[in-house]
DRENDOVEX-577585 format. One record per residue (C-alpha): y, z, x negated. Coordinates in pm, whole numbers, padded with zeros to 5 digits, always signed. Layout:
BEGIN
YZX ...
# end
This chain:
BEGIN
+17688+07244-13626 +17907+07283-13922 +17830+07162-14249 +17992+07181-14608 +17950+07095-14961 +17930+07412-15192 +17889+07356-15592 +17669+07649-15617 +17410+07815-15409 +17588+08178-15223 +17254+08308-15226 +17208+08308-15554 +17452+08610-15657 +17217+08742-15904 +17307+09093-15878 +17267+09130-15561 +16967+08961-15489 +16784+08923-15794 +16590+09265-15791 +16489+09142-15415 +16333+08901-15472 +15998+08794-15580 +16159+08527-15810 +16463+08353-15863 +16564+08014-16015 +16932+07941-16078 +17058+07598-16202 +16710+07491-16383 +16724+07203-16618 +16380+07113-16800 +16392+06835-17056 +16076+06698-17243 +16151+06562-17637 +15988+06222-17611 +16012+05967-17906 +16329+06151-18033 +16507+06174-17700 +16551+06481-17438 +16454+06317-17092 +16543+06528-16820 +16245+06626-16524 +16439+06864-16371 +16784+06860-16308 +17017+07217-16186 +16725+07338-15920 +16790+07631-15765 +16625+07859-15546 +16456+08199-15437 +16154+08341-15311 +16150+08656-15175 +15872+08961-15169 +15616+08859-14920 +15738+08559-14869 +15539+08189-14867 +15801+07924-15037 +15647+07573-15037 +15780+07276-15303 +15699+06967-15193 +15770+06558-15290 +15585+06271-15505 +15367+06320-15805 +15623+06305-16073 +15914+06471-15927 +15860+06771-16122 +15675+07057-15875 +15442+07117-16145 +15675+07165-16481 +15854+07426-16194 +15536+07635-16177 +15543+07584-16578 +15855+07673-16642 +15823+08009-16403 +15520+08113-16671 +15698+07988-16935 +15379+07773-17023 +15583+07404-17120 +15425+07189-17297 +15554+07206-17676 +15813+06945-17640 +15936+07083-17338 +16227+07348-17275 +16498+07501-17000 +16797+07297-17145 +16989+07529-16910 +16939+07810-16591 +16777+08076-16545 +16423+08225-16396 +16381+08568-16298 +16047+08775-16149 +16147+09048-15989 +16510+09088-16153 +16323+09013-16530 +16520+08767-16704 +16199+08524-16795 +16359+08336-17089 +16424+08658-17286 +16132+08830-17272 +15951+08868-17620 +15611+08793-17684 +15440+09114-17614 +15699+09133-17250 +15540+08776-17146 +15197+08838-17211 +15267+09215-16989 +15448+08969-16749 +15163+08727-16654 +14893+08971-16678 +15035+09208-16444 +15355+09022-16209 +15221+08635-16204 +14925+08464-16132 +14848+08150-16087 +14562+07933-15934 +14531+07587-16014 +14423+07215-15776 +14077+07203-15984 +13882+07533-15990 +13590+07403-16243 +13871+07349-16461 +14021+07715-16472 +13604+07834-16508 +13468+07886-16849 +13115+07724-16776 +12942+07894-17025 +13020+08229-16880 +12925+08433-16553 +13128+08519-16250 +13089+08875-16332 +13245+08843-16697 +13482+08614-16604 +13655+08828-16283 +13569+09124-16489 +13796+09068-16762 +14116+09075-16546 +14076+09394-16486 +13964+09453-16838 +14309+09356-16906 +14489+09620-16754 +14304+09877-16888 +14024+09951-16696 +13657+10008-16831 +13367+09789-16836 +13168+09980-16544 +13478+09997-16307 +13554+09644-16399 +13231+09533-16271 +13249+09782-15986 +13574+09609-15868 +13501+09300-15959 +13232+09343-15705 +13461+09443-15428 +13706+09184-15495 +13454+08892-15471 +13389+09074-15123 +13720+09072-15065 +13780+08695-15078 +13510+08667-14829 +13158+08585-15077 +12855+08604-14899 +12627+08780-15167 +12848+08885-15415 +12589+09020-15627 +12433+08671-15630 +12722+08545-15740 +12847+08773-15990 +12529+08676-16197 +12586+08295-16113 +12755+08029-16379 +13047+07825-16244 +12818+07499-16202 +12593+07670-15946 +12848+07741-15691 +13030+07522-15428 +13369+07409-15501 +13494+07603-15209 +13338+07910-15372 +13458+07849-15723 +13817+07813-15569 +13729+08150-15406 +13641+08323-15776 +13942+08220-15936 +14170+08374-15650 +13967+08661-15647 +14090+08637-16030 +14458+08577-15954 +14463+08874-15719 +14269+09048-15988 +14627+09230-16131 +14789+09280-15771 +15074+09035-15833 +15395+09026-15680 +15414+08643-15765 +15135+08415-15653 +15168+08034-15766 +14945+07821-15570 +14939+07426-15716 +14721+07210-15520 +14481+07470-15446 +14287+07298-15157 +14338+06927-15232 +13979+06863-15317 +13803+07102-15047 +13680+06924-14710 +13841+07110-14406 +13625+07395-14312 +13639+07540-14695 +14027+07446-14655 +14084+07624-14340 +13884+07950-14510 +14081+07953-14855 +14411+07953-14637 +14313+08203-14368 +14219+08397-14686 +14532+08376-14867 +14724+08455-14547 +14528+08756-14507 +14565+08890-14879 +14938+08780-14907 +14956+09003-14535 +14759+09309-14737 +14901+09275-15077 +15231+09156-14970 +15226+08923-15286 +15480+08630-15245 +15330+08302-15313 +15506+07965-15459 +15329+07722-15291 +15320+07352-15419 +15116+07097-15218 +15128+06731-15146 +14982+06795-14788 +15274+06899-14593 +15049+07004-14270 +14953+07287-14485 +15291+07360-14601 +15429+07346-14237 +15109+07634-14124 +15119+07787-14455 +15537+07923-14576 +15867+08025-14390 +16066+07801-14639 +16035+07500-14817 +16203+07305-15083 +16188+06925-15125 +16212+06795-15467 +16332+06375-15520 +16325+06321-15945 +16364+06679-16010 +16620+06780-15805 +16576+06986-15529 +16776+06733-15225 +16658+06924-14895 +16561+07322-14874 +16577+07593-14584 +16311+07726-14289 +15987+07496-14291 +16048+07473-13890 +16356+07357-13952 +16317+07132-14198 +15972+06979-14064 +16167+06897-13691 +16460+06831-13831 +16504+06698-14177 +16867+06631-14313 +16752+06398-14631 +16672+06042-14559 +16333+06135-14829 +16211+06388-14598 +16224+06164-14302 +16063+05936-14520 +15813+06183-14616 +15716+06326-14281 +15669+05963-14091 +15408+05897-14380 +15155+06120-14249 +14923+05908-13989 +14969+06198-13705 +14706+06252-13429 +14705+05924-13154 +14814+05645-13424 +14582+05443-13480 +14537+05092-13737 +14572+04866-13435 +14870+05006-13276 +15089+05177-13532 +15199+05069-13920 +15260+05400-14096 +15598+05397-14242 +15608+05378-14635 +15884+05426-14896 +16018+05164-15043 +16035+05124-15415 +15908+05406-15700 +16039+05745-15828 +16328+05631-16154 +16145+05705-16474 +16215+06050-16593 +16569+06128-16803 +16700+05786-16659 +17091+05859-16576 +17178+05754-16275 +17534+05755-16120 +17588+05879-15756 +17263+05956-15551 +16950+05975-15698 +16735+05813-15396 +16993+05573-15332 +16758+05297-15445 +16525+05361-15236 +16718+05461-14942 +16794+05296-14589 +17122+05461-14532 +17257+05450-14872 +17617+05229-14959 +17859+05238-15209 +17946+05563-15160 +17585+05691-15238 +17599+05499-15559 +17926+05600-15654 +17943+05971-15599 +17622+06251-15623 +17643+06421-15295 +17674+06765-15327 +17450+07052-15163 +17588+07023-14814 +17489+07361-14622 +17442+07370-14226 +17321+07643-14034 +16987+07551-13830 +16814+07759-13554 +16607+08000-13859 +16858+08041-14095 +17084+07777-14322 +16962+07416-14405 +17065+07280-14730 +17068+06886-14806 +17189+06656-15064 +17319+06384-14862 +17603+06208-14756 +17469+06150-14455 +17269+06377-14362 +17366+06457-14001 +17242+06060-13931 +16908+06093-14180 +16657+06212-13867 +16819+05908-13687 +16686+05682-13915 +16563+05361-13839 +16132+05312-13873 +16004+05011-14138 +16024+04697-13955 +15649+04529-13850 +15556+04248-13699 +15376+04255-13320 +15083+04282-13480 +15152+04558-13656 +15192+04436-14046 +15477+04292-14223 +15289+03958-14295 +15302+03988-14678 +14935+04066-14733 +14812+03799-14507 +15054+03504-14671 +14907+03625-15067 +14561+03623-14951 +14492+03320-14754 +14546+03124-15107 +14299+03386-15242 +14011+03438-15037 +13838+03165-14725 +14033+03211-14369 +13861+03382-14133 +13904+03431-13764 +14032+03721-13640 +13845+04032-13603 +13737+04121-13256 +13919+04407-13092 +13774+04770-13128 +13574+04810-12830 +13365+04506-12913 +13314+04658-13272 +13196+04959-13139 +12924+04815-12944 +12830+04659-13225 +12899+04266-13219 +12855+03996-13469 +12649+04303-13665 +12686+04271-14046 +12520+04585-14220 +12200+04780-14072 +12071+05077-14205 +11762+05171-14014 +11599+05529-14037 +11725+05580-14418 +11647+05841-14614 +11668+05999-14958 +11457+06245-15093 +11472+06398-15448 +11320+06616-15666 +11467+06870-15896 +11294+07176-16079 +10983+07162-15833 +11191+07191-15526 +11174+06849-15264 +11590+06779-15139 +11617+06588-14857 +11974+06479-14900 +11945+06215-14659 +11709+06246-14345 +11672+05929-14085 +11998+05790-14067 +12075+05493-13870 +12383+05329-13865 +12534+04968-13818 +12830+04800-13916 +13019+04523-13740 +13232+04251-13894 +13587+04406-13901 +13470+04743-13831 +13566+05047-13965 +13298+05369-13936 +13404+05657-14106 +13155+05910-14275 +13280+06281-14208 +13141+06609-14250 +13147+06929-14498 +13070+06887-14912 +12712+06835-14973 +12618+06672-14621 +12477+06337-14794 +12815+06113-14710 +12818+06000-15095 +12426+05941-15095 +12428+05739-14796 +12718+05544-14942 +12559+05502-15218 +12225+05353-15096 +12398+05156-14892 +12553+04989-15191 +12210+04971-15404 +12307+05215-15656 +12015+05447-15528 +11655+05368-15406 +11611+05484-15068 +11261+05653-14976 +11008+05426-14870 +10998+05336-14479 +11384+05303-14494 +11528+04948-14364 +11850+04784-14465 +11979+04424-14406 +12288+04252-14438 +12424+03955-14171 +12049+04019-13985 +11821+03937-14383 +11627+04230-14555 +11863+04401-14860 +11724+04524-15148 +11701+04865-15168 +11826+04818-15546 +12086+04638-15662 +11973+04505-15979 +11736+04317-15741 +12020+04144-15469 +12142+03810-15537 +12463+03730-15641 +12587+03681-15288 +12460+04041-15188 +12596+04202-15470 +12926+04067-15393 +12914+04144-15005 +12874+04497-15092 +13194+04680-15299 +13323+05002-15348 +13662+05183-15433 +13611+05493-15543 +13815+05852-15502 +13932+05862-15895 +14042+05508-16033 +14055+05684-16322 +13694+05725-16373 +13617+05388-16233 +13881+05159-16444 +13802+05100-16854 +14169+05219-16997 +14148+05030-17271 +14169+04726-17095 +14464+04577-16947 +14510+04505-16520 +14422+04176-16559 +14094+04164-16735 +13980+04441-16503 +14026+04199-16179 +13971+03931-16438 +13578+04039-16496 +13535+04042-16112 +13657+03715-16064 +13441+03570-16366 +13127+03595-16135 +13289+03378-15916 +13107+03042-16102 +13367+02826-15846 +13631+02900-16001 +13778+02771-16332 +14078+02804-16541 +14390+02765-16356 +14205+02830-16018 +14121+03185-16138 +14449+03263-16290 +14603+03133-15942 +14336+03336-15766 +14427+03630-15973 +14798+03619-15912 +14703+03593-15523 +14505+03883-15520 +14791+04061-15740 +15012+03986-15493 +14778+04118-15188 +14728+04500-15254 +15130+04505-15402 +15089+04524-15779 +15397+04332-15921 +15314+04073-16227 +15498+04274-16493 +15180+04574-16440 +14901+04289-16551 +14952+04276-16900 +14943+04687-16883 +14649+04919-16935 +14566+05139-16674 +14674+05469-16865 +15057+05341-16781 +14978+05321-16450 +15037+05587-16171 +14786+05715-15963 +14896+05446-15615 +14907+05144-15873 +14569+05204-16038 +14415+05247-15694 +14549+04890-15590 +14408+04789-15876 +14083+04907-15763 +14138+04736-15472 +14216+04430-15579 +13885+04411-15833 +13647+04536-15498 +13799+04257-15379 +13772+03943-15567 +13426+03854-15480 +13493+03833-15087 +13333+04110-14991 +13178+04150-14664 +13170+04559-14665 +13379+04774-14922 +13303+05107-14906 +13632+05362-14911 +13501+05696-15110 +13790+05900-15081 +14025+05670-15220 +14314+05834-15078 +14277+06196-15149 +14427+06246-15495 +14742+06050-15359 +15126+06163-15240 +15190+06131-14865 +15400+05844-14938 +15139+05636-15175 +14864+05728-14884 +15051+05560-14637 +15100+05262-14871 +14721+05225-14906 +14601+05240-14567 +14873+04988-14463 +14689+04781-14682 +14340+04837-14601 +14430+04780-14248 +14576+04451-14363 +14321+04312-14564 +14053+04445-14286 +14274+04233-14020 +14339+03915-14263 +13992+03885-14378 +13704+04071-14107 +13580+04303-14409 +13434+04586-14255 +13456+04929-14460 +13236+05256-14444 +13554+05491-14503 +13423+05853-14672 +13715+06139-14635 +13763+06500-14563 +14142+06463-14420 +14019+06377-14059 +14405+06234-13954 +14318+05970-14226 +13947+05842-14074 +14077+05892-13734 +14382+05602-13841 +14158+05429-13988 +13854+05441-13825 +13697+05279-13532 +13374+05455-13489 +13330+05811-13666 +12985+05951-13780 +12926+06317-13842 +12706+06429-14087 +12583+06788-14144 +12307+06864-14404 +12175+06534-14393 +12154+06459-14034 +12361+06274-13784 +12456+06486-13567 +12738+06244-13369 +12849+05884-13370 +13058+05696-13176 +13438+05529-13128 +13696+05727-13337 +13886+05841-12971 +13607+05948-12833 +13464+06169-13104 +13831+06328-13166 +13920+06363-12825 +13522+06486-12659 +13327+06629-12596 +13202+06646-12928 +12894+06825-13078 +13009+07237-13197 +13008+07120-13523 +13243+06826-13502 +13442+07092-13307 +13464+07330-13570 +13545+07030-13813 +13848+06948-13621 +13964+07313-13513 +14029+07348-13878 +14252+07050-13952 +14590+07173-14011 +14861+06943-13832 +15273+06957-13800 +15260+06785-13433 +15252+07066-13169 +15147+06889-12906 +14877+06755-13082 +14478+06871-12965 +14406+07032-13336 +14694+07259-13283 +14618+07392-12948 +14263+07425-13057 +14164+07738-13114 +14018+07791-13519 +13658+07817-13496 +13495+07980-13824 +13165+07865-13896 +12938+08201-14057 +12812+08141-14421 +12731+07817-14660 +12531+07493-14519 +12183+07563-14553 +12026+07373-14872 +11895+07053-14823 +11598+07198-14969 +11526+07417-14738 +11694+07344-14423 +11623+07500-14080 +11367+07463-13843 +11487+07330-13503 +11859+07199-13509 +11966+07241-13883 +12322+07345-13769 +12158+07649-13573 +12217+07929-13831 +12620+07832-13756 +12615+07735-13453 +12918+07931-13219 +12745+07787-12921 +12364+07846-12976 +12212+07895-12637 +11838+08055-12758 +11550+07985-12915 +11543+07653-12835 +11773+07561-13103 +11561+07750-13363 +11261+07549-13249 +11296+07205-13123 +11491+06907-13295 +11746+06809-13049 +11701+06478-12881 +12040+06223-12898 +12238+06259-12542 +12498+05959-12462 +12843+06043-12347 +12914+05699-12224 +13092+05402-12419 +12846+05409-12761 +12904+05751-12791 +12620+05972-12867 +12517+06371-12990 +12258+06532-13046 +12233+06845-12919 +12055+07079-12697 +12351+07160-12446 +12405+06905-12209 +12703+06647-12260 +12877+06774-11889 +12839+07159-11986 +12996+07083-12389 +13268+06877-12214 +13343+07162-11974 +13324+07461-12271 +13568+07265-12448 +13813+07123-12210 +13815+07494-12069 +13859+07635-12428 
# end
């Protein structure tokens, strides 16, 4: 397979192919003006999508997929601009368009949807007004605005459109809102679709509709679609091509197929052996990480850009910037900026220790926090030795505008020391609420029983002992929200470690330091405030306060779900190493499935409010499992192809989850149910059936007939 360097892209021979395609960059540079000084965030990108066509842009938060999408709309932010390049829609030369040409172009060619629908909402108007007036736009009057605005929200698949349409932003799911706003970017029949982030916060049903859905309009309206995403399973199920951008230059690009099996760019690789695939487990397998950070942006750099951070780079790299080497591949040419890239899918994993960790974590923290022994292996955890936590028939009930909401509704769990259980199931199914009463943050209803190391726990914080308080942590989803910006790193672990009455002076700034030095954060990021931090750093800062009391169970809210591949892997690395050094146990909360089942050791599934399965993490994945666990894991994209999930057939569940205030009679997951067998399931509560090893489901088919529907399926 031949390869060569070429100083410009052949495709790119604007007129022939510009009026093809969908949209066409050539040679991009993007600067931002910051404190007198052009700083460079993207750097002579090139590429093309063509009509119909699904192009995904992946790589790290920071590397510039966003100011791409910007630039495309020509929506920079004031101090931004295209030092140099071009961007044409459909053969329209983007930069010289004049005001009233731009506003015709994004109203009618471009749309755009954005990661965070509530955002792209105006919450003080209806769905009906708000879908309506992109078709008021192009011309049309109120009555057939409304009219198609009603056929559109049908269109994106909303049950009771006309329930909608009258609804305000706040009263719909965010699986729904994401709906409305691509029912609004469809609105003008684009030929450009940019999609940023546009499932990222949506569990894995809602996920698996909004992409069947764009697949379907894309197929109708033959609208080509710019897809950027940090999840590269989607990328790999959603576009023919993708582009891979390193510090905003584009350093891999060609089919997705080829590219995803094999990658020429040493970041790719990198990339791609982050993701904890389907069979690794905590115990077994480290996930690979990338060393080191993204360079700042505008830093000049001689020779390769990912050189620093790169296993196969030498002088050469750091002398001379490879140039865009071109192969051909099996579906069509392969582009890579690499030296090397012909050895890059050849290269060699992160080096780990037999048991599976590099040893760094465990030599900070035994300075930091008591020794323990080590935790017992999985299958003792999951019959539930040396039990720390017990929650006991648990519920929640509350009230709101007359109606009784049973968010929670007799849950028992228990927690062993050095377990992991993870809490799955759709938006709204009461994982949060659980966690939270768990922690003491709310009440539970009366009759509910929880105790810690085998003594009663306060249903209420305020009213657990010091000790309690500090057995019981919690890192949550958005440091952001959970960290005070205006102070710096180390008064934020500092305040944590000043309950600690042990510990004076020099012993808590040692401590400190130690626990620093545990979750990764170098010294230099103490004195800083948590607004110069990026999103992987403040989360270890999170980390590190949840952990300065010795906590006996942290729970994990989604802590990795706002995070890059790369940064993911980072994180569970080192929850699996502090778990391992120090027997916490964690309740770990998360809608991306490959995640808990890495993590995880026993995996509870909750729908509505109920348990409907629990049991060890194998054993749920692998079944039988209870339909709706099924459906949950039909619609987990993945990029292995042997893997279960993608021989699995998709199973689409009918409708929203009933409301917690008025859920069904009989099993609550009837009205959803693909394999309801009668009447029985509207009627009767099922009773729990055990499937052997701790694993148990409730539901009215018998455990030998699921296994056999399953396996045969």
């Amino acid at each position: 397979m031949s390869a060569s360097p070429a100083a410009a892209f052949p495709a790119f021979d604007v007129s022939r192919r510009d009026r093809a395609d969908a949209l066409t960059i050539v040679g991009l540079t993007v600067a931002y003006r910051v404190r007198g000084r052009d700083r460079e965030v993207l750097q002579d990108v090139s590429f093309r999508v063509r009509r119909g066509e699904a192009y995904g842009l992946v790589g790290e938060s920071g590397c510039g997929k966003s100011t791409v999408a910007m630039a495309v709309l020509r929506y920079l932010a004031r101090n931004g601009r295209v030092k140099a390049g071009r961007i044409s829609i459909g053969g329209e030369d983007v930069e010289s368009l004049d005001a009233h040409a731009l506003r015709e172009m994004r109203a009618n060619a471009i749309s755009m949807v954005y990661q965070d629908p509530s955002r792209a909402l105006n919450p003080s108007l209806t769905i009906a007004r708000q879908v309506a007036e992109a078709f008021e736009v192009s011309g049309a009057t109120y009555d057939d605005a409304m009219q198609r605005t009603l056929e559109m929200l049908r269109r994106v698949r909303i049950a009771a459109p006309e329930r909608v349409m009258d609804s305000y932003p706040h009263e719909l799911s965010g699986g729904m809102q994401q709906r409305v706003v691509i029912a609004m970017a469809l609105a003008s029949n684009p030929a450009l679709l940019i999609l940023d982030e546009p499932t990222t916060g949506l569990d894995a049903t809602v996920e698996a509709e909004v992409l069947d859905l764009i697949a379907q309009l894309r197929k109708e309206y033959g609208t080509a679609v710019l897809f950027i995403s940090h999840n590269l399973a989607v990328i790999g199920k959603m576009c023919e091509r993708v582009g891979v951008l390193y510090a905003g230059k584009l350093v891999e690009e060609g089919a997705t197929r080829d590219v995803f099996a094999r990658p020429r760019h040493p970041y790719t690789v990198g990339l791609l052996r982050c993701l904890p695939s389907p069979g690794r487990n905590k115990d077994a397998n480290r996930l690979d990480t990338i060393a080191g950070s993204l360079p700042s942006p505008g830093s000049i750099r001689q020779g390769c850009i990912y050189a620093d951070r790169c296993r196969l780079a030498d002088d050469r790299c750091r002398r001379d910037a490879p140039p865009p080497y071109r192969m051909s591949a099996p579906h069509g040419d392969q582009m890579s900026r690499c030296h090397y890239h012909e050895r890059a899918v050849e290269l060699p994993r992160v080096n780990a220790d037999a048991s599976g960790h590099d040893g760094y974590a465990a030599h900070a923290m035994q300075s930091s926090v008591q020794t323990q022994t080590q935790a017992p292996p999985s299958a003792s955890k999951a019959n539930g030795a040396e039990r720390v936590l017990r929650a006991e028939h648990i519920s929640k009930t509350f009230h709101a505008a007359g109606a009784v909401i049973r968010a929670v509704d007799a849950v028992s769990l228990e927690l062993a020391a050095g377990e992991t259980l993870g809490l799955v199931g759709e938006s709204g199914s009461g994982k949060t609420t659980l966690a939270k009463m768990l922690l003491g943050l709310i009440a539970p209803d009366a009759g509910s029983v929880l105790e810690l190391d085998g003594a009663p726990l306060a249903s209420r914080v305020t009213r657990r002992n010091d000790e309690q308080v500090k057995s019981l942590q919690i890192v949550f989803q958005n440091p952001d929200s959970a960290l005070n910006r205006a102070h710096s790193v180390k008064r934020l672990i500092g305040r944590a470690l000043s309950r600690l009455t042990s510990l004076h002076g020099g012993a808590r700034e040692e401590r400190l330091a130690s626990l620093a030095a545990a979750v990764r954060l170098p010294d230099r990021y103490l004195s800083a405030r948590t607004r110069q931090l990026s999103g992987g750093l403040k989360q270890r800062v999170a980390i590190a306060r949840a952990f300065a009391g010795d906590p006996r169970v942290v729970v994990c809210d989604e802590p990795t779900s706002a995070l890059d591949v790369s940064v993911q892997a980072a994180i569970l690395n080192l929850l699996a190493d502090l778990q391992r050094e120090h027997r916490v146990s964690y309740v770990f909360i998360s809608h991306d499935l490959h995640v808990v089942r890495y993590l995880s050791d026993r995996i509870a599934v909750l729908y509505v409010g109920r348990l409907l399965e629990i049991g060890p993490a194998a054993a749920v994945f692998d079944g039988p499992h209870h339909p709706y666990t099924e459906a949950l894991l039909s619609s987990v994209p993945t990029l292995d192809a042997h893997a279960t999930t993608a021989s699995r057939p998709r199973i689409h569940l009918d409708g929203e989850p009933p409301s917690p205030a008025a859920p069904p009679s009989g099993c609550v997951f009837h009205t959803r149910c693909p394999r309801k067998i009668g009447a029985i399931c509207e009627q009767q509560d099922p009773p729990w059936s055990d499937a052997g090893d701790g694993h148990r489901i409730r539901c009215h088919i018998p455990i030998d007939e699921l296994r056999s529907l399953q396996q045969r399926e």
